[in-house]
N, C-alpha and C positions, 0 to 999 in steps of 0.2 A: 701164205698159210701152207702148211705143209702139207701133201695132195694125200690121201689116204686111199687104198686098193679097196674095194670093198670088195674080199671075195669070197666070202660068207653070206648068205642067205640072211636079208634084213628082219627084222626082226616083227611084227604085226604094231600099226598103229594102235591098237588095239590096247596093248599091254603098256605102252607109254601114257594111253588116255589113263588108264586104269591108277595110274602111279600120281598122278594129277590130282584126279577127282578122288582121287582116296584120299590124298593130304589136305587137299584144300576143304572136304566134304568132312567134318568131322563134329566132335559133340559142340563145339562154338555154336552152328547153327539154332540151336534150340534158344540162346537166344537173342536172336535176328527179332522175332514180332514182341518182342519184352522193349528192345530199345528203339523200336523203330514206330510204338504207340503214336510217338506224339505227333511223327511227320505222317503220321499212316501211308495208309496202301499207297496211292500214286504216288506222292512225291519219295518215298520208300522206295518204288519199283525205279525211279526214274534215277534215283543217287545209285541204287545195286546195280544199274546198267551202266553209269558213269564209272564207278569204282573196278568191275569187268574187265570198262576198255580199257581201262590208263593200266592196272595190273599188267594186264596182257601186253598192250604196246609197252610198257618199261621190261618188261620178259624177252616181247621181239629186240629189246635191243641190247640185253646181253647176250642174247643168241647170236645175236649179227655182228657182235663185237666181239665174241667167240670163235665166229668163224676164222676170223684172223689166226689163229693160236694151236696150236699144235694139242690134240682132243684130249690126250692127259692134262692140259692145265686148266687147273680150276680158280674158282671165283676171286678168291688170295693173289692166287701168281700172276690174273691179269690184272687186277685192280694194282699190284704193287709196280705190274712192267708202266701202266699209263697213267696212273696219277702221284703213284713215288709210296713213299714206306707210313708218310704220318699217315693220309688215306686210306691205305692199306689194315692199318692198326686200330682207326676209326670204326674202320668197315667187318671189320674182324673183331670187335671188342661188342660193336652191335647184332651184328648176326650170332656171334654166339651167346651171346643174353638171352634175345629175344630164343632162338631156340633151344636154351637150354632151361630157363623158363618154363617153356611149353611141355618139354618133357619131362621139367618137373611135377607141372603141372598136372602131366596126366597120371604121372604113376602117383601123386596122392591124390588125388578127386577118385581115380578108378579103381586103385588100391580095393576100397573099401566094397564098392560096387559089384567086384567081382569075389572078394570074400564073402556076400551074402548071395550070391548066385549058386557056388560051390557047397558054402554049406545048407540052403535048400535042396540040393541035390546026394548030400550023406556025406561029403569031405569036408572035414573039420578043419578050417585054417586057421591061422590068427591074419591081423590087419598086415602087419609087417609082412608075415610069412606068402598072404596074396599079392602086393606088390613086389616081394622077389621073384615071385613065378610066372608074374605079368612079362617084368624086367626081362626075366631069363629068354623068355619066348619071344618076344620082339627082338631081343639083342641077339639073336641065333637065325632072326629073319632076316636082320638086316645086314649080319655075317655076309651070307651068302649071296649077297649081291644086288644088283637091277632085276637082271631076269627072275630071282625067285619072287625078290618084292612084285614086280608085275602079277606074277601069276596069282601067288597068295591074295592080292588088291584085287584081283579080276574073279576070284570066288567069293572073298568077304562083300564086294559091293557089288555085285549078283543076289546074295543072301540078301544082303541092304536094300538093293532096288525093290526087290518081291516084298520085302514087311513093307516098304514104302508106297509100294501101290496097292497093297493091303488096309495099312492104315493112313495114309495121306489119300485113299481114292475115295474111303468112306468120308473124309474129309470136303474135298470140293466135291462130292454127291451132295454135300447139306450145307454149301456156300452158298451164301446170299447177297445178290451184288448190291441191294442196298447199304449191308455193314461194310461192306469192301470201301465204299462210295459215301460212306459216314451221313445218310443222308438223315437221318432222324438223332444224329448226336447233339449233344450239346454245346458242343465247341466244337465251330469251324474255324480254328485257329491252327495250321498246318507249316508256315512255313518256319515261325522261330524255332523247331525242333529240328530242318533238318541239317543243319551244322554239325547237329551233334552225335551225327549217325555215323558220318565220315571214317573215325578210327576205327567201328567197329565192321563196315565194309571192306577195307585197307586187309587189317589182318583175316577177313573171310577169303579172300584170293592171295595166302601166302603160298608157294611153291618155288620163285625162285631161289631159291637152296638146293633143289632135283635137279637146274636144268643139265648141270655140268655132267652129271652121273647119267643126263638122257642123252647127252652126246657123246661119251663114251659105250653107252649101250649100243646104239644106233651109230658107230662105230665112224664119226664126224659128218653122216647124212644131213646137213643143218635142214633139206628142205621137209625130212620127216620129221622134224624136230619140230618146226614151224607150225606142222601139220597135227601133231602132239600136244603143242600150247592151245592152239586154238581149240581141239574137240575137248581135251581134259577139261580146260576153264568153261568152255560151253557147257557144258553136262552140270558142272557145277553150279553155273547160273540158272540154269533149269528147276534142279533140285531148288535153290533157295525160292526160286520163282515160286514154284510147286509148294512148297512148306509154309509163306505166308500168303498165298492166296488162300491154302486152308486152315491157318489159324486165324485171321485177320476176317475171312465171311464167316466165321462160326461165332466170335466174342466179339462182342461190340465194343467200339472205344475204350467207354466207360469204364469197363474191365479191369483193364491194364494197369493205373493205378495203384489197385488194391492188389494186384499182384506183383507189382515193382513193392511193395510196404511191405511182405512175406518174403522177400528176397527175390522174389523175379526167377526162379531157377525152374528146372524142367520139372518135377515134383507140382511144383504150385502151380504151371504153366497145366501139367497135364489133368489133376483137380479140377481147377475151370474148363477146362473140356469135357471131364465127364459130368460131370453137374449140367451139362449143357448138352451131351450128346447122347448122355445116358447108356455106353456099352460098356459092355461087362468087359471084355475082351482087349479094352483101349489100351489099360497100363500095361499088359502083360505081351500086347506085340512092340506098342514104344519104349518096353523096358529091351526088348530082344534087338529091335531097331539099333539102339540108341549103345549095345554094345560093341557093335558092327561097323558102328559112326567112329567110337573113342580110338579102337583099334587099328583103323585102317588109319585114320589123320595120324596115331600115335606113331606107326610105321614110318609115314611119309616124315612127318619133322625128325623124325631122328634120323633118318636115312641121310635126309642135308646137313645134318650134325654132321655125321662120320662123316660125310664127302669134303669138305670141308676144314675138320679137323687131319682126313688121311694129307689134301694137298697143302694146308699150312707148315704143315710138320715133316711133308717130304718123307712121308713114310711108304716103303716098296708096294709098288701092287700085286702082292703075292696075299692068300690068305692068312700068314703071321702078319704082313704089317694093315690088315684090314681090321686082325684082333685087337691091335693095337688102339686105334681109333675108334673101336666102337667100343672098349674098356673106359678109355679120356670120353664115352660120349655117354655110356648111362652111369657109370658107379658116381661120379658125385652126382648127381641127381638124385639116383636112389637113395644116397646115404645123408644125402637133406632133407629127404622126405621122410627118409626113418627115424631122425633126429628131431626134426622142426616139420610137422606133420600139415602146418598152417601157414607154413611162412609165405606160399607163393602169393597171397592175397596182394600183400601192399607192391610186392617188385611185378607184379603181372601187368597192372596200369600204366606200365609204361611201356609195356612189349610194343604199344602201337606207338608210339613217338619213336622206338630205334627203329620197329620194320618199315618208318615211311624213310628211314634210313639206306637203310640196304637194299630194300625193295622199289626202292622207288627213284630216289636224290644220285645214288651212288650208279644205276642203270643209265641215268641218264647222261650222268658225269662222263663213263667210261666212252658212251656212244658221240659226244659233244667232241672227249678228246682223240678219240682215232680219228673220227673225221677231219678235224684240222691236222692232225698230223700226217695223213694219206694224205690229200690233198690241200697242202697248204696255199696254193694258188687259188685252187676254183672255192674255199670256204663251203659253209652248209648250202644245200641244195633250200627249195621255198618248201618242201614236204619234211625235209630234217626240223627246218625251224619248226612250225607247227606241232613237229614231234613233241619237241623241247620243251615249248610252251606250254601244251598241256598239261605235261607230267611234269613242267615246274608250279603251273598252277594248283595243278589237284595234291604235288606234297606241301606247299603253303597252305592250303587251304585244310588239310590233316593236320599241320604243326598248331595252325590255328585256332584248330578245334579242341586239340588238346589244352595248350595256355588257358583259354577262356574256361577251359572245362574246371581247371583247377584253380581258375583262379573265380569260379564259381558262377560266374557270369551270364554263361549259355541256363536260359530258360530251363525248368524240370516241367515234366509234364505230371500235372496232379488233376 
């Protein structure tokens, strides 16, 4: 690896945690206790903890397979040095799906959300006209880099944490661990459902698309890097923690159902909690919440866009060739969302069949092949197998979930 001087003042874990938990921490969560009904509370906490580690351990080992690489190269140039160019193409065809997708995603679902913010406030926009100002404003954040992204993440998920223990504290104040613990439900039937939670834990810990860009910030430090994956993704598993413990003791089982039949979205999600909690005040801090959530996650996935897009394409690290990449990372996104204002619905379903992709299969690939090739004599250590194993089990067992999903098989919870 090529030795790097560090003679600049490191940078705060801090502002790396922030860059994490702001992509990974975003509007998906709201619906985590919609899909996770049917396994409920424990075996739900017990798959979000399983999902955690295997994320994190397939992260530690592109990081550690990074190490090897000189801290300009990103995710492209090592997948193409250690597993050859079809690999590389694979891996590249599915990261930029899955996240371009997502930023599709957001700038139409938010689009509109933020057009009815603005005009409660006295600015008149149209739909279009607030997803270009979204666009402009994230694509000007993520211009300018890791460091600004940091900072920016580390004031919006400040704002976020405070409405969160605002309105998730009045939450688990009126949790009741009998609904948690389904003890007066009517179905004790928990475990056919939890197969089918899998995809949607998978894409709740996406980040690896940042790490390259956090080891360029952190200027090839891998042990702060290390240090970065673990608190970011912890903080994040907290929050989810935190979120359905207090949806899951306030609505009883039974619930969920009727709120998967109205589309299961935050709107219907958050109805059944005022009808049940009775504040006045509920929608209007989960409405503030929940734009705090889209914005920050929206940052992070596009941020792995550009990073991504700058080193497949071999574009200079100067602020013209960073323009460059973050042009290729929102205008066609934008301009499908201004054309085709619905389309991400059917291509979003499969965001989690390519991220066990890229996140998961191809982490493990890279890690599987430097080892053999550094030491071709001594083979995997007994801790590398294990590695392997898990996170080839846990991506079988996502591809799994999928097949059966569409091929309709996996139980629905009614």
């Amino acid at each position: 690896m090529t030795e790097i001087a560090l003679t600049r003042r490191q940078p705060s874990l801090w502002w790396g945690a922030m860059i994490i938990c702001g992509t990974v921490v975003g509007a998906g969560m709201f619906t985590l206790p919609v899909v996770m009904a049917g396994a409920w509370y424990s075996w739900s906490t017990l798959i979000l903890i399983i999902s955690w580690s295997c994320m994190l351990l397939s992260g530690l080992m592109f990081q550690r397979v990074s190490y090897h690489y000189p801290i300009e190269a990103g995710y492209d140039t090592i997948t193409r040095d250690l597993l050859g160019n079809v690999w590389a193409a694979i891996n590249g065809l599915s990261l930029v799906f899955v996240l371009g997708v997502l930023t599709y995603a957001y700038i139409s679902a938010s689009g509109p959300v933020y057009q009815h913010s603005l005009n409660s406030v006295g600015i008149n926009v149209s739909s279009a006209e607030s997803k270009m100002l979204l666009t402009l404003f994230v694509a000007l954040v993520v211009w300018l880099g890791t460091s600004g992204i940091g900072k920016l993440m580390t004031v919006l998920l400040i704002a976020k944490m405070m409405l969160m223990a605002i309105f998730f504290g009045g939450l688990l104040k009126s949790a009741n661990v009998n609904l948690l613990l389904n003890e007066q439900g009517t179905e004790q039937s928990y475990w056919p459902y939890v197969l089918g939670i899998l995809p949607f834990c998978l894409t709740s810990f996406g980040y690896h698309g940042n790490i390259s860009g956090l080891i360029g910030y952190y200027a090839g430090d891998h042990q702060r890097v290390r240090k970065v994956l673990f608190t970011g993704t912890g903080m994040a598993f907290v929050v989810y923690l935190f979120w359905i413990t207090g949806t899951m003791g306030n609505l009883p089982r039974e619930t969920f159902p009727n709120i998967v039949r109205q589309g299961g979205d935050i709107e219907v999600l958050m109805q059944a909690l005022n009808q049940t909690l009775h504040t006045a005040n509920l929608s209007l801090i989960l409405s503030l919440f929940s734009h705090f959530a889209i914005i920050c996650s929206f940052i992070g996935v596009s941020a792995g866009l550009v990073d991504y897009i700058a080193d497949r394409l071999n574009f200079e690290k100067t602020p013209t060739g960073r323009l460059k990449a973050v042009c290729l990372t929102f205008l066609p996104p934008l301009s499908t969302s201004l054309w085709i204002p619905d389309g991400f619905v059917g291509a979003i379903g499969y965001a989690g069949l390519f991220a066990t992709l890229w996140a998961v299969i191809v982490p493990g690939l890279l890690f599987y092949q430097l080892k053999v090739k550094s030491s071709p004599a001594n083979g995997l250590c007994f801790r590398d197998k294990v590695m392997l194993v898990i996170i080839t089990l846990f991506a079988l067992s996502n591809i799994a979930s999928w097949l059966l999903n569409k091929l309709q098989v996996l139980p629905v919870f009614k």
